[in-house]
N, C-alpha and C positions, 0 to 999 in steps of 0.2 A: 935360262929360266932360274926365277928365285927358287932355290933349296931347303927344307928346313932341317935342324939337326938337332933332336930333343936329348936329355939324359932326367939321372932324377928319381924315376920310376924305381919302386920296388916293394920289398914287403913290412911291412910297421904296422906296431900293437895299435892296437884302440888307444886315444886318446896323444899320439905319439903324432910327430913332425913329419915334414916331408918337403925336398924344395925341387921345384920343375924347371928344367933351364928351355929354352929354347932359340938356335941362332942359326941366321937365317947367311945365306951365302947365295953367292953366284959365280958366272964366268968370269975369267978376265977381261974388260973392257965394259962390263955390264955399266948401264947407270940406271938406277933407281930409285923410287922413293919409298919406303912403310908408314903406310899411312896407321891402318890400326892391325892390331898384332891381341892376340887371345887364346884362349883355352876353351876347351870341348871337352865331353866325356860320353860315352857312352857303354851302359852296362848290358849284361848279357840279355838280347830280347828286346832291348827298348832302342829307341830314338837317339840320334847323338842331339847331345843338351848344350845350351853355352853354359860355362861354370862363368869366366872373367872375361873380360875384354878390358885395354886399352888405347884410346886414339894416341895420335902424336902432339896432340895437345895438353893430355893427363888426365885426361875425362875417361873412368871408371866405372863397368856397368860388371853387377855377381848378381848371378841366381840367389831367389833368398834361401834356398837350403845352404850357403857358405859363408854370407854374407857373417862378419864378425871374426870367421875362424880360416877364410883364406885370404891373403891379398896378394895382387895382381902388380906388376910393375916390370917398367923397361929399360933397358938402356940404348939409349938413340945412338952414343958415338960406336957401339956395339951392336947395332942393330941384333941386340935378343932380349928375348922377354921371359921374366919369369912367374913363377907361382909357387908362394910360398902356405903351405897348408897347415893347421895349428888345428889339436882337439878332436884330429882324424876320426871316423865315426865306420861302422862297416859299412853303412851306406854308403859310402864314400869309392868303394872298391868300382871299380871301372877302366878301359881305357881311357886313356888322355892323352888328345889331341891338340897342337899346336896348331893356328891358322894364324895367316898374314892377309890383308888386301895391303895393295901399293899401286903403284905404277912406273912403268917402266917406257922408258924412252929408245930402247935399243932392241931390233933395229928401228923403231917408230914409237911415237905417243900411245901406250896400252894402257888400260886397267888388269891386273892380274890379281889372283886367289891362289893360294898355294895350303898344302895342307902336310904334316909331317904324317912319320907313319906310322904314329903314337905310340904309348911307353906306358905299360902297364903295371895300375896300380894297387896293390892289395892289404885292405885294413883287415886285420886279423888276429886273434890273440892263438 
């Protein structure tokens, strides 16, 4: 099964930086593909939300609460993806969630959803 392994997470003022890694792994012998690869957040009470997504084509979708002030990006030979957040806000404070779909061919042709098991983030002066 695809794994994922976030880091990243921590605590920063208002208006201060933040970058979210996330890399995805498996067994020896795995074959697979990451199709689209993104971020989630959800805060204390609510719904887990999508922040980014990216497919493996480069196609780009953000919530417009971040739109401007996070971007999104991957690295395919790396299969990880990250999240680079700028202008951090306390709204902002939640966990974050990395999720992958792919597909996997071992031991058969599947579709698979994998989720990390998020990395928490806190805007705060």
């Amino acid at each position: 099964q695809v794994q994922l392994v976030e880091s990243g997470g921590g605590l920063v003022q208002p208006g201060g930086s933040l970058r979210l890694s996330c890399a995805t792994s498996a067994a020896s012998g795995s074959i697979f593909r990451i199709n689209t690869m993104g971020w989630y957040r959800q805060a204390p009470g609510q719904q887990r939300d999508l922040v980014a997504t990216t497919t493996n084509s480069g196609l780009t979708n953000y919530a417009d609460s971040v739109k401007g002030r996070f971007t999104v990006s991957r690295d395919n030979a790396k299969n990880t993806v990250y999240l680079q957040m700028n202008s951090l806000k306390a709204e902002d404070t939640a966990v974050y969630y990395c999720n992958v779909n792919g597909t996997s061919w071992t031991p058969l042709r599947r579709s698979f959803r994998s989720w990390g098991q998020g990395t928490q983030v806190i805007v705060s002066s």
